[in-house]
C-alpha positions in Angstrom: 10.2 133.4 116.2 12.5 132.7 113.4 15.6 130.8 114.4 18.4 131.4 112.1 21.4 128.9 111.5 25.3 129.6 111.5 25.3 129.4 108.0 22.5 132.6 107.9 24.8 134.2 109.9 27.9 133.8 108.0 26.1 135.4 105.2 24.6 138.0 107.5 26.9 138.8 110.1 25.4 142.1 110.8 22.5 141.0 112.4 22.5 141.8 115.9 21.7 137.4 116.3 25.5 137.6 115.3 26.3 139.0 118.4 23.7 137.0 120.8 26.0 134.0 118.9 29.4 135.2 119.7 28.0 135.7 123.5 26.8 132.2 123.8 29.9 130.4 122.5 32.1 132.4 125.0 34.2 134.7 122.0 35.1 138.2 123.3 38.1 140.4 122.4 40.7 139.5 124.5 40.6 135.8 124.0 40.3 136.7 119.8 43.7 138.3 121.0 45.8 135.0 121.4 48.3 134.1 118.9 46.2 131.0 118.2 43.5 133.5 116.6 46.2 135.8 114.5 44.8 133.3 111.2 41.7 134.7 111.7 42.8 138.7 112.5 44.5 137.9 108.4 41.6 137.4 107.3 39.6 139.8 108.6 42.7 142.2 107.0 42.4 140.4 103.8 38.3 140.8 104.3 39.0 145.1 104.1 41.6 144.4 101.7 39.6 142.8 99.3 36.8 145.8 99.8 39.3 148.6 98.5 39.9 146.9 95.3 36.1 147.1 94.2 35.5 143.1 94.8 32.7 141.2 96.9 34.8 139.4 99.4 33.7 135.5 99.9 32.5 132.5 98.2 29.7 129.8 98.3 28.7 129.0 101.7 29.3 125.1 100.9 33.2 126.1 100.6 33.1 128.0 103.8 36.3 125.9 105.3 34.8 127.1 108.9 32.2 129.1 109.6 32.7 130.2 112.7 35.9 132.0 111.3 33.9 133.1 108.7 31.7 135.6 111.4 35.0 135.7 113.1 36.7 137.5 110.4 33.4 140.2 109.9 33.6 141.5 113.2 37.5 141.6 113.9 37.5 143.4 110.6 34.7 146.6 112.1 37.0 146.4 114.6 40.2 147.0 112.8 38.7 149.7 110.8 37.2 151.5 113.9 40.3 151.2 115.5 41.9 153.1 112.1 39.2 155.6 111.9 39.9 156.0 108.0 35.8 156.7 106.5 37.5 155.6 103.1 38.2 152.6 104.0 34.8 152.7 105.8 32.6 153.3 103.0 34.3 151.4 101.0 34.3 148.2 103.3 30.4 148.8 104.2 29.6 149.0 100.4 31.3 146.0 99.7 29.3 144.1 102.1 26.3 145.6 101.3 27.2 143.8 97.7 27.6 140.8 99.2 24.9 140.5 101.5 22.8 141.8 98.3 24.3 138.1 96.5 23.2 136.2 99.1 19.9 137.6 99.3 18.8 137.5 96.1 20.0 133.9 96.2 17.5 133.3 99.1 15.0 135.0 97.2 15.0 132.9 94.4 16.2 129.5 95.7 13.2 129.6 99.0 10.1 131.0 96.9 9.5 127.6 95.5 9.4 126.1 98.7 7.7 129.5 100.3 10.8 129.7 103.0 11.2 133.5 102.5 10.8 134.4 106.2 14.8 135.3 106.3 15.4 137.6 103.7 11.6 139.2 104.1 12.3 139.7 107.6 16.1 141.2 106.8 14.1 143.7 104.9 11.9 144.3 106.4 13.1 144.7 110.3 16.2 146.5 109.3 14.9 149.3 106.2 11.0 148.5 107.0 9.9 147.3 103.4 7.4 144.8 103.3 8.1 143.2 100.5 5.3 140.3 99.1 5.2 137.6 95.9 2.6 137.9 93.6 3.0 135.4 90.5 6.3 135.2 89.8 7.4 138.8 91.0 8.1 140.3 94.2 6.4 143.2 94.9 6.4 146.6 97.1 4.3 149.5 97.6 4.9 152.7 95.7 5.7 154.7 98.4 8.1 152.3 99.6 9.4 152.3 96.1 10.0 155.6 95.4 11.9 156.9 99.0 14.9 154.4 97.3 14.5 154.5 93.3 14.9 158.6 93.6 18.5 157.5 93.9 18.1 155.7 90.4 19.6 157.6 87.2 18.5 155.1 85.0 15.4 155.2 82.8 14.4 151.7 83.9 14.2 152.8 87.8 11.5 155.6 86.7 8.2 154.8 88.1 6.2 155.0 84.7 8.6 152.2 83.2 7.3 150.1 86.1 4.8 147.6 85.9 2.1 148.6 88.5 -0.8 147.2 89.6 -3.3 147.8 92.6 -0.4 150.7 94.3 2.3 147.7 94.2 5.1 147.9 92.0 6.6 144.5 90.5 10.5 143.8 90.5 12.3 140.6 89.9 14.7 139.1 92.7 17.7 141.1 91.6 15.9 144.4 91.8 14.7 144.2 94.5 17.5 143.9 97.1 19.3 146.1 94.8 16.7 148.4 95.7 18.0 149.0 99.5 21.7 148.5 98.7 21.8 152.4 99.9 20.2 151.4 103.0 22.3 147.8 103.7 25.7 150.1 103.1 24.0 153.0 105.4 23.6 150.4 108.1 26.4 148.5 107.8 28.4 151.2 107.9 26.6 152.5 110.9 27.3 148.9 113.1 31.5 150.2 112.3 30.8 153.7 114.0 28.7 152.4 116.8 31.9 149.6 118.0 33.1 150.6 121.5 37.1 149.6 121.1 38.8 151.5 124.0 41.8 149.4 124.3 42.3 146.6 121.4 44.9 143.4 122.0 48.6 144.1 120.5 47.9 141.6 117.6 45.3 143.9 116.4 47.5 146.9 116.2 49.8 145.8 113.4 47.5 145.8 111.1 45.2 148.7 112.1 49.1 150.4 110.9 49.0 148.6 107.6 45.4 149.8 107.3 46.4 153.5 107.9 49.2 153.0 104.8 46.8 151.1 103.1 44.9 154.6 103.1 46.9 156.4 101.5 46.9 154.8 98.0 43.0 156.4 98.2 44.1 160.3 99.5 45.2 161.8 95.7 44.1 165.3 96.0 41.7 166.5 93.0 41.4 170.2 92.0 38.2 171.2 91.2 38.7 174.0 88.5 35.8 176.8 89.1 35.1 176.9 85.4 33.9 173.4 85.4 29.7 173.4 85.1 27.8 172.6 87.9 27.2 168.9 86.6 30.9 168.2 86.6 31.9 170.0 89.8 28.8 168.1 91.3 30.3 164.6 90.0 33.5 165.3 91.6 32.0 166.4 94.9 29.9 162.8 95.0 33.7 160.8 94.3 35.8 162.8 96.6 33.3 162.2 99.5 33.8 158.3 98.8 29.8 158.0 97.4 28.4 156.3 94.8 28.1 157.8 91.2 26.0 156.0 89.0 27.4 154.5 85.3 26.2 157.8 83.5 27.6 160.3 85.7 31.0 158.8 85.2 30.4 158.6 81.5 29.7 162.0 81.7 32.5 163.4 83.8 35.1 161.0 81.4 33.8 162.6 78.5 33.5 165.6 79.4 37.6 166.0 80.8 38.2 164.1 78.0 37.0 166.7 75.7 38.7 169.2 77.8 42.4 167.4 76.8 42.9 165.5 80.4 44.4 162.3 79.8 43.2 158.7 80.8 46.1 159.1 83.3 44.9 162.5 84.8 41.5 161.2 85.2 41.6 157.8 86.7 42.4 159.3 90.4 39.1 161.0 90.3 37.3 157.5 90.6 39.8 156.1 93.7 37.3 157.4 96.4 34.5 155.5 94.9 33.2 153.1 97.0 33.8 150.1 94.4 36.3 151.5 92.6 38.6 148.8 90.9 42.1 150.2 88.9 42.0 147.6 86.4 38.2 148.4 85.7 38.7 152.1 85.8 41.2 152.1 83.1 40.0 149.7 80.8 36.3 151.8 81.0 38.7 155.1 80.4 40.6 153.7 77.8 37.2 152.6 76.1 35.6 155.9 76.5 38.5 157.9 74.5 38.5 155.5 71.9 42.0 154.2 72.4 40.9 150.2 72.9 38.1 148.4 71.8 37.0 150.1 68.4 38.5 153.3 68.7 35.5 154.8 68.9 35.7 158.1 70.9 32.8 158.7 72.8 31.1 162.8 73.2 29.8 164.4 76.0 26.2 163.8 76.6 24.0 166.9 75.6 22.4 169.4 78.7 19.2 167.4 77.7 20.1 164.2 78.1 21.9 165.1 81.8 18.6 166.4 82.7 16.4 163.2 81.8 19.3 161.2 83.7 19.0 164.0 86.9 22.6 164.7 86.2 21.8 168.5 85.6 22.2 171.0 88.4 21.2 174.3 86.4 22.8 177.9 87.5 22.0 180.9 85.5 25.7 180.9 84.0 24.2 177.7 82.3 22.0 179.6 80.0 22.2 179.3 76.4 24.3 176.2 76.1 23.2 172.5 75.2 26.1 171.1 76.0 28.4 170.6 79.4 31.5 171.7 76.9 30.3 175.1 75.9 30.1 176.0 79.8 32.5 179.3 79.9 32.6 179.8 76.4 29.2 180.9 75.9 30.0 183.2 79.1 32.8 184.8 77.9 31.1 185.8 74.7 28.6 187.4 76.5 30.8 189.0 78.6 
């Protein structure tokens, strides 16, 4: 049976060892309570904090000041944001960590295959989203099947299977690609350890800044109208953001251009991209800014064509769609016709 240190655990405080830890050193709510603890209930706050802005939250595990507080701060923080019951904050927490547990693993990856100490991260994978995942060479490799159920959520050309070097039914991947393959699944299940915490009564330091989380909230709640004669692609776009999910790079280059084109400013279109899960303002701008051509080169940027959408799965088709090659002409070649 693998035995997994504190430091494994401060990197992968999901685990359900995490908990067996806690147990055994004699940690439970009330005591985590005590003003003596209230450093620790910061940084779990500063750990959530740290998620809305877009960022992975943490460092090397050789500057980890104490790593007990480390685990510490993971749980009080699912505790926090039960206790606020905001699913913005949520997803955007869960995703974060997902990103970081996703650093550490392809860390592990790389650093134990020359000394063949994979037994960690393999087993991580495989116990939690059930991919067996094996070396060959230099590459890691995975089945197809197991490949597929998680690249279908993959826009880009270099996720499609017939880009993929195959050989034998096993697809090859480097370190990176794979654990970005189950980032989906890491964020499903981390996010699922928030919902599942039992908090019927939580200690009065606590409660302070489940309140600051609840303001904290708001700054993520502008309301978006979705006009009914946007196309399909751009109404779905905006559904996937204003439900807190991920959009990949070319459906927000898409939806940027595309309001863009229709005369929305940089300002009107940056609240669209608050409910994603790593959304960053700085970022968001700067990419906006770049898009309409008024930084970098000043180049302006087009919408992408109907064809291209639909080679990115971007394109959700409806009849009113027909005869247009282009997201822009949705509505103009209706009316015509009309």
């Amino acid at each position: 049976m693998l035995q997994l240190g504190i430091k494994d655990l401060a990197k992968y405080p999901f685990l359900a060892e995490t908990g067996e830890y806690l147990r055994d050193k004699g940690f439970n709510l009330e005591q985590l309570g005590h003003p003596d603890w209230q450093p620790i209930v910061e940084k779990a706050y500063g750990r959530i904090v740290v998620a809305t802005t877009g960022q992975i939250y943490g460092s090397a595990i050789e500057d980890f000041e104490n790593i007990d507080s480390e685990i510490l701060s993971f749980v009080i923080a699912i505790v926090l944001l039960k206790s606020a019951s905001i699913p913005t904050l949520i997803r955007r927490f869960s995703l974060a960590e997902a990103r970081r547990a996703e650093r550490y693993l392809q860390q592990d990856l790389l650093q134990n295959k020359k000394e063949m100490k994979l037994e960690l991260p393999l087993k991580i994978m495989q116990d939690l989203f059930a991919v067996k995942v094996m070396i060959k060479d230099e590459d890691f490799v995975i089945s197809v099947s197991d490949y597929l159920k998680r690249a279908v959520h993959f826009h880009e050309k270099e996720w499609k299977l017939i880009n993929r070097k195959i050989e034998k039914g096993f697809v090859f991947l480097t370190a990176h690609e794979t654990v970005r393959l189950i980032r989906k699944e890491l964020d499903g299940y981390i996010n699922s350890k928030i919902q599942s915490v039992d908090t019927p009564s939580i200690p009065d330091s606590f409660r302070e800044r489940v309140s600051d989380l609840v303001l904290l909230s708001k700054k993520f709640s502008d309301y978006v109208v979705v006009s009914s004669e946007y196309p399909p692609c751009i109404k779905h776009a905006i559904e996937v953001l204003d439900r807190g999910e991920n959009l990949p790079h070319s459906g927000r280059f898409m939806l940027a251009t595309y309001l863009l084109s229709k005369g929305q400013t940089t300002d009107q279109i940056a609240p669209l991209f608050k409910n994603a899960p790593d959304y960053n303002e700085r970022v968001t701008r700067y990419q906006l800014e770049h898009i309409a051509g008024s930084s970098g080169k000043g180049i302006k940027y087009s919408c992408p064509s109907c064809d291209k959408l639909k080679s990115e799965n971007l394109c959700f088709e409806i009849p009113e769609c027909n005869g247009i090659i282009n997201p822009i002409q949705f509505g103009k070649k209706r009316a015509t016709n009309a």
